[in-house]
C-alpha positions in Angstrom: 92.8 143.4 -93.7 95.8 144.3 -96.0 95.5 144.3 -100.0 98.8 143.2 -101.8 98.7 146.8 -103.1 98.6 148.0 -99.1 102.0 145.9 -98.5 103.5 146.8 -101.9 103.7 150.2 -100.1 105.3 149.3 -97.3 108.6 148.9 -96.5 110.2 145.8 -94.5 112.5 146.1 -91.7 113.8 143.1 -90.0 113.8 144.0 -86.1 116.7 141.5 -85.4 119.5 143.1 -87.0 118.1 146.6 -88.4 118.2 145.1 -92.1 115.9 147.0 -94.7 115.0 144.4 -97.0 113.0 146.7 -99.1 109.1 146.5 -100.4 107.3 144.0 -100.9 107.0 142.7 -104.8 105.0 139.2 -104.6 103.3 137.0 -102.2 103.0 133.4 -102.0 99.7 132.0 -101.5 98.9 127.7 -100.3 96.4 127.1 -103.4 94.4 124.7 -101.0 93.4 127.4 -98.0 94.1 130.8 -99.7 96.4 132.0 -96.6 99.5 133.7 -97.2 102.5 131.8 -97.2 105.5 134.1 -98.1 106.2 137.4 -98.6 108.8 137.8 -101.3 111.2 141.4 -101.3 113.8 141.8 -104.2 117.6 141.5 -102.8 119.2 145.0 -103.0 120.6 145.9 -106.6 117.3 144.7 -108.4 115.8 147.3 -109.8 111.9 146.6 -110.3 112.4 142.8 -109.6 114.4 142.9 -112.6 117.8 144.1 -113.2 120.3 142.8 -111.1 121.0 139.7 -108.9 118.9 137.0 -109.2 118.0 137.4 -105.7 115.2 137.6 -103.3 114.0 137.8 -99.8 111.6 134.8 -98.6 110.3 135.9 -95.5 107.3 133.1 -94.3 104.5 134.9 -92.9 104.8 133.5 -89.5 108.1 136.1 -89.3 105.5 138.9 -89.3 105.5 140.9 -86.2 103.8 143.7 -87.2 102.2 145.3 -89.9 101.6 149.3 -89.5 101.0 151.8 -91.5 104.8 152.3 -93.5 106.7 149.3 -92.5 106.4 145.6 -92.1 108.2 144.4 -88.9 109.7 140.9 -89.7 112.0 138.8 -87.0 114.1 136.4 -89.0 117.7 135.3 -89.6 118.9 137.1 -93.0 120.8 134.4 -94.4 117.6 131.9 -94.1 115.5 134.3 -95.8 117.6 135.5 -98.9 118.1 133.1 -101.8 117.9 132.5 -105.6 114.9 134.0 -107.2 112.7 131.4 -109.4 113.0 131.1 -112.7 110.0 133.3 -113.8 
């Protein structure tokens, strides 16, 4: 089983189109079952989720191919999976 720390150290590759999206910074967990939902990657020019476009990578859990022991293998379209952060 991964720890958020475990995929904070792992970079994410989309296998589609070659895309490195980055690390992960957050997760999004359903309240009523505990399961991971999304995994959320700063858009490229943010620097520590903070400076930079308000911009993020939403990639749903069900995109996971593969988790090993550098990289996170996704398969998903880009354009569906980057949009606007949320206000924090």
């Amino acid at each position: 089983m991964a720890r958020m720390y475990d995929l904070r150290q792992k970079e994410v590759i989309n296998t589609e189109d070659g895309a490195r999206y980055g690390y992960v910074s957050d997760l999004e967990i359903d309240e009523k079952t505990g399961k991971v939902r999304t995994l959320i990657v700063p858009a490229p020019g943010r620097v520590l989720g903070v400076f930079g476009r308000d911009q993020e990578y939403r990639i749903p859990w069900q995109a996971i191919q593969k988790i090993g022991d550098d990289i996170v293998l996704v398969e998903c379209k880009t354009e569906e999976v980057l949009s606007d952060s949320e206000a924090e």
